[in-house]
N, C-alpha and C positions, 0 to 999 in steps of 0.2 A: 590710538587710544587717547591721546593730549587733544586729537579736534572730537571724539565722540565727547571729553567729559566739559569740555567748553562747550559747545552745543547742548549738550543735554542739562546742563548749569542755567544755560539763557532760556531754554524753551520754558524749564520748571517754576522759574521764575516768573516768564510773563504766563502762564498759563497758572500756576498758582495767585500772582495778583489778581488775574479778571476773573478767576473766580471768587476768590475772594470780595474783590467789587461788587460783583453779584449779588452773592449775600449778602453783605451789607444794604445794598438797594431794597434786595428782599426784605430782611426784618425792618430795615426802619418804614419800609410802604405799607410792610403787612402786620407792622408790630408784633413780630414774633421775632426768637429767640431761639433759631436753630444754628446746633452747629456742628461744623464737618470736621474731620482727620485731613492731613494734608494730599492724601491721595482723595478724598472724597473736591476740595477744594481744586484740585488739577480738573478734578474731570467737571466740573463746574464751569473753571476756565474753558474748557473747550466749547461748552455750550454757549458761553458768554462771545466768546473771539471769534465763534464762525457769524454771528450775528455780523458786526462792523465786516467783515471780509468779504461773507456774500454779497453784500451790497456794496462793494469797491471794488470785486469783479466783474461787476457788471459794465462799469464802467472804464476800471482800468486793469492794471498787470498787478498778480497776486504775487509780488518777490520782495527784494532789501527795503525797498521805499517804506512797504506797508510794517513789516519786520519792526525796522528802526522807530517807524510810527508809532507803534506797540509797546515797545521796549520804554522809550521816552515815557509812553504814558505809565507804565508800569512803576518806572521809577517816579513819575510824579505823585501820583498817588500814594504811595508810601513816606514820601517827603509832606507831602499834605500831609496826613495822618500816621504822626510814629508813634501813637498810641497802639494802634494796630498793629504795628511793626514790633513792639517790645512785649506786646501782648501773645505775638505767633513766636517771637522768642523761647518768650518763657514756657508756654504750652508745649514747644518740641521739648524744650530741657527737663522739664518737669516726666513728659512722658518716654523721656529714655533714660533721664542719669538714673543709676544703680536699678537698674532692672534687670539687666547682661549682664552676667558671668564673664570673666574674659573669654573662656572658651568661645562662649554664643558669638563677644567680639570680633573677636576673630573672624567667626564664622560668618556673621555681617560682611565684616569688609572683605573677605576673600569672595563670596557670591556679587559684591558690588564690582571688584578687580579682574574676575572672571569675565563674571557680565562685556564688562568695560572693552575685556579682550576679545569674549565671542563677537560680538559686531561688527567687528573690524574685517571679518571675513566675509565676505558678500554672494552669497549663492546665486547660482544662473537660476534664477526662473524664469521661466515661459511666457508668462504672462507680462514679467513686469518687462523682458524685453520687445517684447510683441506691441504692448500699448500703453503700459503705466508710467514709464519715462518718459513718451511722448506725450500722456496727457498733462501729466506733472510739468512739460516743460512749455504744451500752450499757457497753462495757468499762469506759469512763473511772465512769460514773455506777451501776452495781448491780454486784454477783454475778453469774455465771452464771446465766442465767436460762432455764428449764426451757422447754422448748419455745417457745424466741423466734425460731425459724426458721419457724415458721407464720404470723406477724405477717409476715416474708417469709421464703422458700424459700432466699434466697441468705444467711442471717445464719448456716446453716446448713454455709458452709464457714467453716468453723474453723479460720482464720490465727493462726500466733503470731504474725505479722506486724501483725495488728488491734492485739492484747494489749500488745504491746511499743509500738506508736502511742501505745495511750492514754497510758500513763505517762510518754510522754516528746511529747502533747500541747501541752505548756504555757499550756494554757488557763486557768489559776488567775491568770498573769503578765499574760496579750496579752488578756484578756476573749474571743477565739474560738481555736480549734485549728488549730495548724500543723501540718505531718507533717514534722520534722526528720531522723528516723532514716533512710529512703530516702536524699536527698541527702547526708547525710553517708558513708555509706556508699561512695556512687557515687565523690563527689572523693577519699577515701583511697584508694580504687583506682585511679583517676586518677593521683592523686600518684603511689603506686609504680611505677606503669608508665614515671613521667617518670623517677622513683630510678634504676630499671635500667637506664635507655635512656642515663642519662647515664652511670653506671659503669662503663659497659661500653663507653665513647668512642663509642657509635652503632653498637653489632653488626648484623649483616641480620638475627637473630636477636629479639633488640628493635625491631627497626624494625614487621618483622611483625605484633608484639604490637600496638604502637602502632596502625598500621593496621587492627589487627582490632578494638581497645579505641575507634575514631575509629568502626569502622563500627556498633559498638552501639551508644555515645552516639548517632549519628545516628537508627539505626530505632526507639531508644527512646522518640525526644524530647518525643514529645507526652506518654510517662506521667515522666519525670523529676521533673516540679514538683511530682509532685500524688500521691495514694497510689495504691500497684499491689499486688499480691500476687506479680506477676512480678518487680518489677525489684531486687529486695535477693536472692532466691535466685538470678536470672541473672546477677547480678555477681559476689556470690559465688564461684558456681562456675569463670567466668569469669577469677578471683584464684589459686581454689585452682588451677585445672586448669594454667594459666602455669607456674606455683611446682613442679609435679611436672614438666610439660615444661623447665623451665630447670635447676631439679636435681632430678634421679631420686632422689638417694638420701634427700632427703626422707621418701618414704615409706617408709623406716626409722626414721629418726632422730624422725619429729611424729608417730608414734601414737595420740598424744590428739588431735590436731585434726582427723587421718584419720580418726578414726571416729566422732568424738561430732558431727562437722559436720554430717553426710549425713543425720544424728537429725533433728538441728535443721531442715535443710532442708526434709526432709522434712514436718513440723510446720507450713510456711510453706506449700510446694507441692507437693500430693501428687505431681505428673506428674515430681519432681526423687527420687524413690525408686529411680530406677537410679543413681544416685551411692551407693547403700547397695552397692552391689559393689566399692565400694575398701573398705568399713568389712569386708567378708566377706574380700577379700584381706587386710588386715591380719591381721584374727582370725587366720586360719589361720598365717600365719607368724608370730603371735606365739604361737600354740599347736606350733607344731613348734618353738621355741625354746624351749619348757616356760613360756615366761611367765605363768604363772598368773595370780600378783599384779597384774599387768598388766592381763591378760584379764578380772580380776573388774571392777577398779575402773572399767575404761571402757565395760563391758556396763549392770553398776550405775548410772552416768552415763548410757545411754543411755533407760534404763529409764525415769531421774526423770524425763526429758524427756518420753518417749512416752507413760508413765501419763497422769497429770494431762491431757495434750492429748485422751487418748481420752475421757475420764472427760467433759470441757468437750464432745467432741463426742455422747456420747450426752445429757447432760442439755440441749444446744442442739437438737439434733434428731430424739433416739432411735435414734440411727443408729452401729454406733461409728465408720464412716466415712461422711459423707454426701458426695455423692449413689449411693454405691454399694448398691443395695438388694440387692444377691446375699448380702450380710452382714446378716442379720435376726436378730437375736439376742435384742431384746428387745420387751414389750408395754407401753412404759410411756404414760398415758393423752395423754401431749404428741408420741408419736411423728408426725412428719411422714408423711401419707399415702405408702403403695407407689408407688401411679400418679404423685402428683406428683416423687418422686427419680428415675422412669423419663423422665417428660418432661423433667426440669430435664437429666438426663445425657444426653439425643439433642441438647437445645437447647446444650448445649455444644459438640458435635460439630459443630452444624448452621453453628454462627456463627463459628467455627472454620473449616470447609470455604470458609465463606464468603469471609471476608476472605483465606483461603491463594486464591480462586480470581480474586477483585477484586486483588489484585497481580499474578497471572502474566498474566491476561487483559484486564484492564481499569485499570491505573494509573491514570490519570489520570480514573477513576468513583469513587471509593471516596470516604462519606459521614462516612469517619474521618480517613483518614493521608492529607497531601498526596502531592504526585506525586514530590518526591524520596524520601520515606521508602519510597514502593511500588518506585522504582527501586532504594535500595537495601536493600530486600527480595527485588528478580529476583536483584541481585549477590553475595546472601548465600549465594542457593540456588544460586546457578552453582558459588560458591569452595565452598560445603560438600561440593557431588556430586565437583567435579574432586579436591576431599583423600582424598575416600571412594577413588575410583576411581586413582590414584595410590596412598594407600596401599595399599588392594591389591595392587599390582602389586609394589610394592618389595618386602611381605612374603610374595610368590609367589616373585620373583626372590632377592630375596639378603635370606631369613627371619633368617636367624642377624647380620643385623647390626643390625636392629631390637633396641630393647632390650624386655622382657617389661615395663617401665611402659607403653609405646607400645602393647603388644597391649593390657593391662588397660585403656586410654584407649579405646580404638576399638569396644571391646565396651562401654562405657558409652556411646559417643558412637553405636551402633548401638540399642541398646536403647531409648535418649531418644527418638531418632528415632521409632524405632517408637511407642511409647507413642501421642509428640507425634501422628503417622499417622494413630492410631488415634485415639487419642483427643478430636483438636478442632485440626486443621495450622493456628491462626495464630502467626503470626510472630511475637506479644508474648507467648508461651507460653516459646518455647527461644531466643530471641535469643542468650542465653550460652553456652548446648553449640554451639551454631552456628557461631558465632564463636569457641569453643574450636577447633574442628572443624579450621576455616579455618588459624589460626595452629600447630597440630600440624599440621599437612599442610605447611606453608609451612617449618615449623622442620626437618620430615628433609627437605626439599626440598635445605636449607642443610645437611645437620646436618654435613658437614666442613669447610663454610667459615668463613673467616675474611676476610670481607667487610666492612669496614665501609662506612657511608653521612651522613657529617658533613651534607652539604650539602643531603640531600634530606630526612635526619632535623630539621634547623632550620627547615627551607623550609614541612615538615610540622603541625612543631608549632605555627611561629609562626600559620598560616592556623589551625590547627584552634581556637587559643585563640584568637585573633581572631573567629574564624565562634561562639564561646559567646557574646562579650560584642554584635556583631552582631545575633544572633538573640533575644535580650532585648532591645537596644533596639528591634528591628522590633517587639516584641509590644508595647511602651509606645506607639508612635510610630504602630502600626494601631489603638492602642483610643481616642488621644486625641479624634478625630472623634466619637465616641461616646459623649461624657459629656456630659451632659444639668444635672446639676447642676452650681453654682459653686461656687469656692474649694474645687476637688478636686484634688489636685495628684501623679498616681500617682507620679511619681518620684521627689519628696520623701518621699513613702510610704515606697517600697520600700525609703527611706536606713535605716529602723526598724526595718518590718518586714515580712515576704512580704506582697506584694499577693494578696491570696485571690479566690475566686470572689464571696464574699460581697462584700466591698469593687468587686469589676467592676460586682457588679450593684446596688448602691447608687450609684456614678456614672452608669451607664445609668439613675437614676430608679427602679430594680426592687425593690422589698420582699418576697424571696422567703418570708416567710412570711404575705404577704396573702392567698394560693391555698388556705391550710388552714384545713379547718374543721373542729370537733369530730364523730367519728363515736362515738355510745354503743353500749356492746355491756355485755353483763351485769356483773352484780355493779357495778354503777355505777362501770364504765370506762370511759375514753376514747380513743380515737385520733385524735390527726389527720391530719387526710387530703387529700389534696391532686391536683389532674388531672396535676402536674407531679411532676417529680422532688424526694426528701426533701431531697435535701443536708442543713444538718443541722441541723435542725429538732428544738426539741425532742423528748423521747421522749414515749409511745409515735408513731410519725410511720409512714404508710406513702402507700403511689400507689395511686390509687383504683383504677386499671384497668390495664394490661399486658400488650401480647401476651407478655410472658414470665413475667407474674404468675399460678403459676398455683394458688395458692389464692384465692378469692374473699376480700372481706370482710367479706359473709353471709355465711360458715362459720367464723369464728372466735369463739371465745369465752374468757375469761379465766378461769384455774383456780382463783383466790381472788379478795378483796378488794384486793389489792396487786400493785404491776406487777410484785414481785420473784417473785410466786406463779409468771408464766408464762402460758403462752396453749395452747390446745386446737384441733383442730378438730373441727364439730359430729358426731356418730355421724350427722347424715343427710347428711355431705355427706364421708362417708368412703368 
């Protein structure tokens, strides 16, 4: 707990100063006079901080250097300007003192304490030991490296979400890698939902939210602890889409975070690119308002962002977006075969169909997500169709009382969908337009009341924080049977720092890198290699075999003497 609230202390920090910078740059360029909440300011930061990164990974290693880099400037800036510093003061104090009840207090700081505890327990997922550790730890440890999506096919999608991992790893501090950015993310959205719900004396309006913000934390929870490339853009969106649902005119007033977000998001996960229909809505009425100045500087911004990401995805894959091979643009000698981005992009679809078909038909089969997560995965898809099929009707029956943010929502919230359809239907792909979905369906259900709900809103929250700090103790409380070695004490552990996989599987007796052994390949390189999964194993590291591995490794060969050189595959097995 003591290294997530140090970590998540410094992250908030330097990602609340650079966005903050931001804006600043913004109004004084654009002379406007927009301004954020400090969860709008965070996610600004991010937009701001992958700018300077992508472009230092290109050339160097995404880890402490760049960190401390950051941090420094963070601090300087506020040392330049403590008018801003006593101005973001006053602003927090003003919008919290006497607005809590001690109860709600309470209630704060125990979902922050909970929070603070769930983290600390780090779920096995699949994925992140398969290739998220491994990608998170090239970033931390080289440059961009020229066709390192052929050592595996999947290193190949290219997350700013990896990039920003690494450097806020903290592996230089704790000797192994956390993933603090997810989690923190998750609880400041959290928080605000508890902000509103209390402001607002328990609107039915917020209560919904709550509801809807209770039923993603739920079908999340296996990837919460651990890294996802879903769950930072599904919350996200999740934050932003509320914030236009509770005030419209919003998107008027936050032009910059309307549009440079949906950049960013996109950058994280390609399937979140229909969220780029609010940045096209903006444009346009800030082009029919002549805003020029306006329109350069947040296109400009968007650009910084999407360059540098392409640039990292062709020299990663050859691709400038992988796994889309319809987009062949170039011949460079590290591109990732044709045929392997064809199968990697059905085996998306396939495992995808998969899991959307083992929740409607099979709950309680599924070799991933328990049985309530599949339940409520049916109840997601029930509340999403009934808001689709309700809003329709209201915007058939009486159109002109809808407001035009609500059509521009539901053409996004149709589009996602579809993609999602199309593209690979599980349920850890859009959990957050979903549940968008849900709570805009629910909010014009309400939208003239003036309902509140004290009683079922407290009844709500206390169970919900409760069932956090519950469901971390069940994970300590199911592993203790399982430790093999003495004087291991996970709880005492977690007082530190996140109990990891690693640390599980050293209680279990497991030394996961006894499985790898050196595999040589030319130019007198190495890889190791392993029947199991890399997690994160030194570099270069891959899995011997996989049904979804689908370059061999007989067919790789390395482009120089150096691991920075890159990797090939062989002209005979192209």
């Amino acid at each position: 707990m003591l290294a997530n609230f140090i970590t998540w202390t410094i992250i908030f920090f330097i990602l609340f100063s650079f966005g903050d910078m931001l804006l600043a740059l913004y109004n004084r360029i654009c002379k406007r006079d927009e301004e954020y909440n400090p969860v709008g300011k965070l996610l600004l930061g991010l937009c701001f901080l992958i700018i300077p990164l992508s472009v230092w990974s290109l050339w160097l290693p995404s880890n402490q250097v760049f960190l401390v880099a950051v941090f420094l400037v963070s601090v300087s800036y506020w040392a330049i300007c403590p008018r801003k510093l006593f101005y973001t003061y006053d602003y927090i104090v003003k919008s919290t003192k006497g607005v809590f009840s001690p109860f709600q207090s309470v209630l704060i700081i125990l979902f922050l304490l909970f929070s603070l505890y769930f983290f600390t327990w780090q779920q096995d997922v699949y994925d992140s030991a398969f290739y998220h550790f491994q990608n998170i730890r090239w970033n931390e440890e080289y440059a961009v490296v020229p066709g390192v999506a052929n050592l595996d096919d999947r290193f190949g999608f290219n997350s700013n979400y990896f990039l920003l991992s690494a450097i806020f790893s903290f592996r230089f501090l704790l000797g192994e890698a956390i993933y603090p950015l997810q989690p923190l993310v998750v609880t400041v959205v959290g928080s605000w939902v508890l902000y509103e719900l209390f402001i607002s004396k328990y609107a039915v309006k917020r209560v919904i939210i709550l509801l809807s913000y209770i039923l993603l934390f739920g079908v999340s929870i296996n990837f919460l602890g651990n890294t996802s490339t879903d769950i930072l853009p599904n919350f996200i969106v999740f934050y932003i889409i509320a914030r236009i649902v509770l005030y419209p005119k919003l998107l008027k007033t936050n032009c910059l975070i309307g549009i440079v977000l949906p950049v960013f998001l996109l950058t994280c996960k390609l399937s979140f690119f229909p969220l780029g229909l609010v940045s096209i809505y903006l444009l346009y009425n800030l082009f029919r308002e002549k805003k020029y100045k306006v329109i350069s500087f947040v296109v400009i911004a968007g650009l910084f962002i999407l360059i540098p990401w392409l640039i990292r995805n062709v020299v990663i894959s050859g691709y400038l977006v992988y796994p889309f091979y319809q987009i062949d643009l170039f011949s460079f000698d590290w591109k990732v075969p044709r045929g392997v981005a064809i199968r990697e992009k059905d085996y998306i679809f396939d495992i995808g169909y998969y899991f959307f078909r083992i929740a409607l038909c099979y709950p309680g089969e599924s070799t991933r997500d328990p049985l309530f997560v599949n339940i409520l995965t049916d109840i997601i898809y029930l509340l999403t169709l009934c808001s689709f099929i309700f809003a329709s009707y209201l915007m058939l029956k009486n159109g002109k009382e809808i407001k035009k943010q609500i059509y521009l929502l539901y053409i996004v919230f149709f589009t996602s969908v579809a993609v999602w359809v199309f593209g690979g239907p599980d349920i850890r792909f859009i959990p957050g337009i979903l549940c968008a979905v849900i709570f805009t369906g629910g909010i014009l259900l309400y939208r003239n009341s003036k309902l509140y709900l004290p009683r079922i809103s407290k009844a709500l929250l206390c169970g919900f924080i409760l069932s956090i700090a519950l469901w971390t103790t069940n994970c300590y409380y199911s592993f203790y049977p399982q430790i093999k070695e003495y004087d291991i004490h996970p709880f005492s552990h977690a007082m530190l720092k996140p109990y990891s996989i690693t640390d599980q599987q050293k209680a279990r007796g497991i030394d996961i890198t006894d499985g790898f052994y050196p595999y040589v390949i030319n130019n007198e390189q190495t890889i190791w290699v392993s029947e199991g999964l890399p997690h994160d194993m030194i570099l270069p590291a891959s899995i011997a075999s996989h049904y979804a591995k689908f370059i061999p490794l007989q067919c790789i060969e390395a482009r120089g003497y150096k691991i920075q050189d890159g990797y090939r595959v062989k002209e005979e097995c192209r």
